[in-house]
Backbone as ProteinMPNN parsed JSONL, in Angstrom:
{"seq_chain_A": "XXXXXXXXXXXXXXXXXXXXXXXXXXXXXXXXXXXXXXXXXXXXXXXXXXXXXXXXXXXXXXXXXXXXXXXXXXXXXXXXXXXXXXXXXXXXXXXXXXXXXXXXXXXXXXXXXXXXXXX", "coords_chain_A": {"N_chain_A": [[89.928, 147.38, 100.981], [87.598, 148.4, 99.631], [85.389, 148.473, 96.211], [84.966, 151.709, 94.713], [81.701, 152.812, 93.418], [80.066, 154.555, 90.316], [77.881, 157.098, 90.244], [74.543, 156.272, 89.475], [72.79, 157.535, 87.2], [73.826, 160.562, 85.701], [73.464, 163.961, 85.55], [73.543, 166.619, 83.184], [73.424, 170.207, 81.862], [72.225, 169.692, 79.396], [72.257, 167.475, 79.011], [71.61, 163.707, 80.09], [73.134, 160.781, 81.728], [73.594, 157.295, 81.962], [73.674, 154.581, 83.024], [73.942, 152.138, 80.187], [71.14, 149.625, 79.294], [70.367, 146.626, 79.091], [68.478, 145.962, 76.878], [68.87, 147.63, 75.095], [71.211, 146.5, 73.979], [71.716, 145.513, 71.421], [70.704, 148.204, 69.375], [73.367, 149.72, 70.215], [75.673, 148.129, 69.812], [75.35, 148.298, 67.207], [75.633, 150.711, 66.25], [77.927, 151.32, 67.986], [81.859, 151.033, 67.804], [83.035, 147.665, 69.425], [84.497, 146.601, 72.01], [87.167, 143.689, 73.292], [88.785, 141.261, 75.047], [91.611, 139.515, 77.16], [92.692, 137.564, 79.742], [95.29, 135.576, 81.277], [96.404, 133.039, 83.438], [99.871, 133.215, 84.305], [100.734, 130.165, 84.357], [99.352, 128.933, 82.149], [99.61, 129.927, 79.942], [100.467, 129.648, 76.26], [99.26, 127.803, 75.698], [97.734, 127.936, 73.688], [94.969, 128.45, 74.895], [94.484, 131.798, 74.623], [94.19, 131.928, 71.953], [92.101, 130.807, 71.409], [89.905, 131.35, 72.887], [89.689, 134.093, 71.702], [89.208, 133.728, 69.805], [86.737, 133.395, 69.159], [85.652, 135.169, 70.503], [85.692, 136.919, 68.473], [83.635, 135.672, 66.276], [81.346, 135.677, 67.315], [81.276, 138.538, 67.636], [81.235, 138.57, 65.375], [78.334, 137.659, 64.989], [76.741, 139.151, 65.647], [76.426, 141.021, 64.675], [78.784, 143.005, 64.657], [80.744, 145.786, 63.528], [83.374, 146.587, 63.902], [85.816, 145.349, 66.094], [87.639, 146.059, 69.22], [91.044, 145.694, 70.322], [93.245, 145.958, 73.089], [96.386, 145.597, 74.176], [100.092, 145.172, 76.129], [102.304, 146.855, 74.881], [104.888, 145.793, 74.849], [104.471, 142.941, 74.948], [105.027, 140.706, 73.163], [103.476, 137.742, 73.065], [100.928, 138.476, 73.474], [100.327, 140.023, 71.119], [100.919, 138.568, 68.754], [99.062, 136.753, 68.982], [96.454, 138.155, 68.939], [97.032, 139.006, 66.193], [96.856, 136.36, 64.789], [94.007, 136.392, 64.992], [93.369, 137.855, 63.09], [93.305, 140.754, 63.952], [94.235, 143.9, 63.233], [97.616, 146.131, 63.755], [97.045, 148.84, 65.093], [98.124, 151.699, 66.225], [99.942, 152.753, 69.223], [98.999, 153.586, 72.389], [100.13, 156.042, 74.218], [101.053, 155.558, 78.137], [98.337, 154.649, 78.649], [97.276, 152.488, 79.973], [96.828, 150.881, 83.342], [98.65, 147.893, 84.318], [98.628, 145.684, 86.882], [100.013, 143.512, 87.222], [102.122, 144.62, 85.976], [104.595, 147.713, 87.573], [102.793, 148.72, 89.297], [100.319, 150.801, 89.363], [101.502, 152.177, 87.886], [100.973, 154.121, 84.614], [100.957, 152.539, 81.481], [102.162, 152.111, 78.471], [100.362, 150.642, 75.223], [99.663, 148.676, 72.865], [97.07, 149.27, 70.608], [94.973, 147.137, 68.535], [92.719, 146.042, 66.039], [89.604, 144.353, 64.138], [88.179, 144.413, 61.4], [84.702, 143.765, 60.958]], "CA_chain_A": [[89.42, 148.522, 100.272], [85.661, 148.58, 98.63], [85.319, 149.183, 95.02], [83.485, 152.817, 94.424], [80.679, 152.84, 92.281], [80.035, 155.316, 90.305], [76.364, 157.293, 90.236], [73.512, 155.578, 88.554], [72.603, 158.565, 86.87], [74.597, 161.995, 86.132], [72.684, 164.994, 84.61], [74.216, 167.989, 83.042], [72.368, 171.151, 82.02], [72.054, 169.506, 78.634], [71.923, 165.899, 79.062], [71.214, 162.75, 81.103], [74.123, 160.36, 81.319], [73.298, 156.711, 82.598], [74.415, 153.147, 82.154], [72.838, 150.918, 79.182], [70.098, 148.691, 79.876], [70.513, 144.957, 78.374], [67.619, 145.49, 75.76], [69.776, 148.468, 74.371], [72.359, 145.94, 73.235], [71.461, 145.64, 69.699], [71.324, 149.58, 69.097], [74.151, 150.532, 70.826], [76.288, 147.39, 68.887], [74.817, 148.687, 65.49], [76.119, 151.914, 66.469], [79.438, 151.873, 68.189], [82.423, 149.569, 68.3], [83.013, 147.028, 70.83], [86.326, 146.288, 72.474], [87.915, 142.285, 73.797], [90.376, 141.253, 75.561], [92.018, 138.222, 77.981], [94.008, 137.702, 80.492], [95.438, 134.295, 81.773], [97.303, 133.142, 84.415], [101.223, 132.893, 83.626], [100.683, 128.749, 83.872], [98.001, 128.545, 81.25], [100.478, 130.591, 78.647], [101.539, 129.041, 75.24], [98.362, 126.247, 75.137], [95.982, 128.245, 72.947], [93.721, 129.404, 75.018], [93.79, 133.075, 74.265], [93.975, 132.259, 70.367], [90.679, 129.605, 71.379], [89.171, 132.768, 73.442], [90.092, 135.539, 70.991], [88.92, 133.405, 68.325], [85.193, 132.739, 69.782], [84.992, 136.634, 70.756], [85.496, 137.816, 67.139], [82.791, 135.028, 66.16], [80.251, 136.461, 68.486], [81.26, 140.036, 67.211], [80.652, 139.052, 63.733], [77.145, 136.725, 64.721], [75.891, 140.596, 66.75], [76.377, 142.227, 64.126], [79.298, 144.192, 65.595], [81.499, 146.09, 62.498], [85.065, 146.327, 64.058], [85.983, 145.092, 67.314], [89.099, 146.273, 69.24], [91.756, 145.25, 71.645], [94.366, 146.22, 73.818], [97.781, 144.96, 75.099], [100.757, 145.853, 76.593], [103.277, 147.378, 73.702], [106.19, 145.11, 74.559], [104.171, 141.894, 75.087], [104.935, 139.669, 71.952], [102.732, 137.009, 72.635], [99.493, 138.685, 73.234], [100.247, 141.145, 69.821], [100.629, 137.762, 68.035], [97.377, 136.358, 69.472], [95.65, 139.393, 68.006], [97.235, 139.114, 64.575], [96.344, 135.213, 64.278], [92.978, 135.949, 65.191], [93.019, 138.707, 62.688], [93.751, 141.922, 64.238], [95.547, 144.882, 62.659], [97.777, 147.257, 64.858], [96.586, 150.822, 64.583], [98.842, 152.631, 67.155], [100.352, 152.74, 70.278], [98.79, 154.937, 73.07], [101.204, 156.451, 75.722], [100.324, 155.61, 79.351], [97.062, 154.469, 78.645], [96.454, 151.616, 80.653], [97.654, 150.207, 84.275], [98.595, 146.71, 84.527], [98.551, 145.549, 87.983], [101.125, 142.955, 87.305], [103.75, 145.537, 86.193], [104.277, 148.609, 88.038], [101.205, 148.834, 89.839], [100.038, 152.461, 90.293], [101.907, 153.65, 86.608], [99.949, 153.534, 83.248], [101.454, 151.459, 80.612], [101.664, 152.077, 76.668], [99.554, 149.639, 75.189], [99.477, 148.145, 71.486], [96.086, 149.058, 69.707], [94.407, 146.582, 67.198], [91.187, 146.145, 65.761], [89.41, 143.228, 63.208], [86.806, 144.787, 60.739], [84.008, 142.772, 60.472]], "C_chain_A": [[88.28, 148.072, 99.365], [86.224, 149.079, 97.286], [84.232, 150.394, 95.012], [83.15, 152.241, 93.052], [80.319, 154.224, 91.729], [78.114, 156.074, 90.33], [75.212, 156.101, 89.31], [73.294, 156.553, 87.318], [73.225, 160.153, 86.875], [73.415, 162.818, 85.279], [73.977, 166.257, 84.488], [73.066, 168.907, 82.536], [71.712, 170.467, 80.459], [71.541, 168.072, 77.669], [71.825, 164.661, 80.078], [72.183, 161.088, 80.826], [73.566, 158.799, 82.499], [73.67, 155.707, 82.123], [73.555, 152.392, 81.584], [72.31, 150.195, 80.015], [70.592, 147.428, 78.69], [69.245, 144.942, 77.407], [68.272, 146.567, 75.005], [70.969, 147.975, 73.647], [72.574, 146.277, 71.64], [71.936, 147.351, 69.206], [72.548, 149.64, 69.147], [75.656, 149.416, 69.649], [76.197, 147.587, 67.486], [75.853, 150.112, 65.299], [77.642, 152.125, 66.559], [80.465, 150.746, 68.19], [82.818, 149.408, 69.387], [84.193, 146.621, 71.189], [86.331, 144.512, 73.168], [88.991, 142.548, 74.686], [90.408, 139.954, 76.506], [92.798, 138.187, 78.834], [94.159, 136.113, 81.077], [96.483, 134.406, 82.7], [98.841, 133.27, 83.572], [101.263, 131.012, 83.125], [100.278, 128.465, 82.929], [98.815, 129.113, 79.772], [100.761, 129.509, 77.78], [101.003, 127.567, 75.262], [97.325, 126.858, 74.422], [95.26, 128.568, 73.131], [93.467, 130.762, 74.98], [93.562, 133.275, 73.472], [92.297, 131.479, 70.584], [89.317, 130.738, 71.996], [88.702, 134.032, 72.636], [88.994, 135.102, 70.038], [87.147, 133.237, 68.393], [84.447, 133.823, 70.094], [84.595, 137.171, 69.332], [83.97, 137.039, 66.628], [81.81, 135.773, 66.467], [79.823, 137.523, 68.255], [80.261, 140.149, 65.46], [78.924, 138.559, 63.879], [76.292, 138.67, 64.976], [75.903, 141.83, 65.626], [77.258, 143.549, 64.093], [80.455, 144.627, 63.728], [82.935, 146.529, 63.003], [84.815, 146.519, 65.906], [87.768, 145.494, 67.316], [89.738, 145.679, 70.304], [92.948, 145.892, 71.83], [95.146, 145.392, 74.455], [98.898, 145.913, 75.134], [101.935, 145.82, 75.413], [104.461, 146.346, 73.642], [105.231, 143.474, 74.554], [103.48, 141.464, 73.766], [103.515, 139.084, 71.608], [101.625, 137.174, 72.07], [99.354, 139.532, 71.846], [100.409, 139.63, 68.381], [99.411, 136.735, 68.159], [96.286, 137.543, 68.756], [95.686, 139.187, 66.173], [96.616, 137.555, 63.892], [94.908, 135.256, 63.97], [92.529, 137.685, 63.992], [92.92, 140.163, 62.514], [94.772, 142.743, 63.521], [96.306, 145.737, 63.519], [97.329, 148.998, 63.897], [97.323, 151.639, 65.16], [99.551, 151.606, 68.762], [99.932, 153.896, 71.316], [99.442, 155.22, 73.642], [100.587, 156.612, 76.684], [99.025, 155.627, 79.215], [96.436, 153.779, 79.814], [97.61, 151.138, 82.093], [97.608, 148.627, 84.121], [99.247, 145.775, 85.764], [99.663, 144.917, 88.124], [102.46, 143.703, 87.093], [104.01, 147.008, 86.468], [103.256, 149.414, 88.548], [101.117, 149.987, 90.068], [100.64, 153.548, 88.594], [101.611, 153.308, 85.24], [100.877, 153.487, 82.232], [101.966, 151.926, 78.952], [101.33, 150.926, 76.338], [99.597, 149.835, 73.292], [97.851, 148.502, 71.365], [96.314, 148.314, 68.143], [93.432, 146.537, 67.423], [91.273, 144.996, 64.127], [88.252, 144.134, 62.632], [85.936, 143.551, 60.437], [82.845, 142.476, 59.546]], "O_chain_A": [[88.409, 147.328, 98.392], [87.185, 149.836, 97.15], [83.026, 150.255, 95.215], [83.72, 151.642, 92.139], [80.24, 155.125, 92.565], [77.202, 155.257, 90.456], [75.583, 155.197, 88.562], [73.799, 156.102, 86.291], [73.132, 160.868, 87.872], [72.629, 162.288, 84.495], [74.869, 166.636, 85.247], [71.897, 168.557, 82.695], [70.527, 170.773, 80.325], [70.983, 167.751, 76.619], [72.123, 165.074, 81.199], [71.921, 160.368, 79.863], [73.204, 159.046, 83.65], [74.024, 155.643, 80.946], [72.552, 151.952, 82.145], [72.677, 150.001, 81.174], [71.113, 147.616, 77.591], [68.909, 143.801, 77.089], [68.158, 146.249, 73.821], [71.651, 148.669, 72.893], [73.315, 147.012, 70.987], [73.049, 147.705, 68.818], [73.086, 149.623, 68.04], [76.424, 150.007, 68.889], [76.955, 147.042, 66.684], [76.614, 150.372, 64.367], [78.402, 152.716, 65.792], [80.108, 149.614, 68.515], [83.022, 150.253, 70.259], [84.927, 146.236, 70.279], [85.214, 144.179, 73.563], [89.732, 143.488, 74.971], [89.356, 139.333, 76.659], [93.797, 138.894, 78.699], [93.124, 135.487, 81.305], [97.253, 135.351, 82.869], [98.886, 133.403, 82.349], [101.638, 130.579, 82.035], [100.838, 127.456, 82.501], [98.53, 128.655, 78.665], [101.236, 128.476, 78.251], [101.626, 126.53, 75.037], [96.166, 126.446, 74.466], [94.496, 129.061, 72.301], [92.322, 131.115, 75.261], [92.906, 134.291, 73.241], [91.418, 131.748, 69.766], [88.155, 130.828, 71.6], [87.718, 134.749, 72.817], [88.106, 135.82, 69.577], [86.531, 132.908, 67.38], [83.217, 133.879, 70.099], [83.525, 137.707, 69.043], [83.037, 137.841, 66.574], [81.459, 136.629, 65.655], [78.654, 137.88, 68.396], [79.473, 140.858, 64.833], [78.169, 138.99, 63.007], [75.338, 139.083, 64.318], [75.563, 143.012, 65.667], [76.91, 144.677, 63.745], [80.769, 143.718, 62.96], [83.652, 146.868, 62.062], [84.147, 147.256, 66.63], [88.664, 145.433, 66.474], [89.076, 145.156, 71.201], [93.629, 146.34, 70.908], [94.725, 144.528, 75.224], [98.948, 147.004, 74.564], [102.419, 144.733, 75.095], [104.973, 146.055, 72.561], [105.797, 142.795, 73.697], [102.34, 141.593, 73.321], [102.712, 139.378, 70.722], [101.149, 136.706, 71.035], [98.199, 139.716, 71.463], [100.011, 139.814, 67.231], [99.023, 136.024, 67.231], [95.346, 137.247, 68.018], [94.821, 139.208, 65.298], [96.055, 137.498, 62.797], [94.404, 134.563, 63.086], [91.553, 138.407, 64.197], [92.609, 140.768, 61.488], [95.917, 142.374, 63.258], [95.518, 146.288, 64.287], [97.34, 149.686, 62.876], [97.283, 152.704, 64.543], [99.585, 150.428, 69.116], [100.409, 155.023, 71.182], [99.826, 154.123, 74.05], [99.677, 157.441, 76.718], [98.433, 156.617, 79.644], [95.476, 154.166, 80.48], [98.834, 151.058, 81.985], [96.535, 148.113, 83.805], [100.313, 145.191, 85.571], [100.477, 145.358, 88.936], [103.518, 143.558, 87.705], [103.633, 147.719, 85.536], [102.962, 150.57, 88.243], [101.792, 150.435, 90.995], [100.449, 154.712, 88.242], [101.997, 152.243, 84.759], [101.635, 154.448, 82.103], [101.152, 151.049, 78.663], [101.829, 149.994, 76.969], [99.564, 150.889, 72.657], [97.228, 147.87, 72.218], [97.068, 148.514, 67.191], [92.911, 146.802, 68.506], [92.211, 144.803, 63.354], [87.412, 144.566, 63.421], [86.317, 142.553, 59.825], [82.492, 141.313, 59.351]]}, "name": "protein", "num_of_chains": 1, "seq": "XXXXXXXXXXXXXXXXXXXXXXXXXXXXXXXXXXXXXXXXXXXXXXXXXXXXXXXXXXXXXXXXXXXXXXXXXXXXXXXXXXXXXXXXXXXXXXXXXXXXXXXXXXXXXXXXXXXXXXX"}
């Protein structure tokens, strides 16, 4: 199975809807916040690298100028909600059935931990 793509370009009667260009970064980072996130194999778990990852994104967020970055995980999964908090993260909520996660129940969307780091 192919991944669809979606249009290049949508129009409505009112506006013109299209995907950023790479010199629009800056603006659009001044403007809105930016979301993270990681995923590792199961082997790679419980050596640091998503606090060494996490910790290198927020960096990045704060060098760009970005004023709160957010992330998502899956509501019951400890680790990654203490990977967030080391690296600074606050929880803000819990969405219901937000997100699928391929590894568990493939096909039925998830509740997912929201946090976010002001920067």
């Amino acid at each position: 199975m192919s991944a669809r793509r979606g249009p290049e370009r949508i129009e409505t009667a009112r506006l013109v809807l299209r995907r950023p260009q790479a010199s629009e970064a800056n603006p659009i980072f001044a403007r809105y916040r930016a979301m993270t996130g990681y995923v590792l194999a199961r082997d790679a778990g419980g050596r640091g690298y998503a606090t060494e990852a996490l910790g290198a994104m927020v960096e990045t967020a704060r060098m760009l100028g970005v004023r709160r970055l957010y992330a998502l995980c899956h509501h019951e999964h400890r680790a990654s909600a203490r990977v967030l908090e080391k690296c600074g993260f606050m929880r803000e909520g819990v969405p219901r059935s937000y997100s699928e996660f391929p590894n568990l129940k493939p096909g039925e969307p998830q509740d997912v931990l929201s946090c976010a780091v002001l920067l």
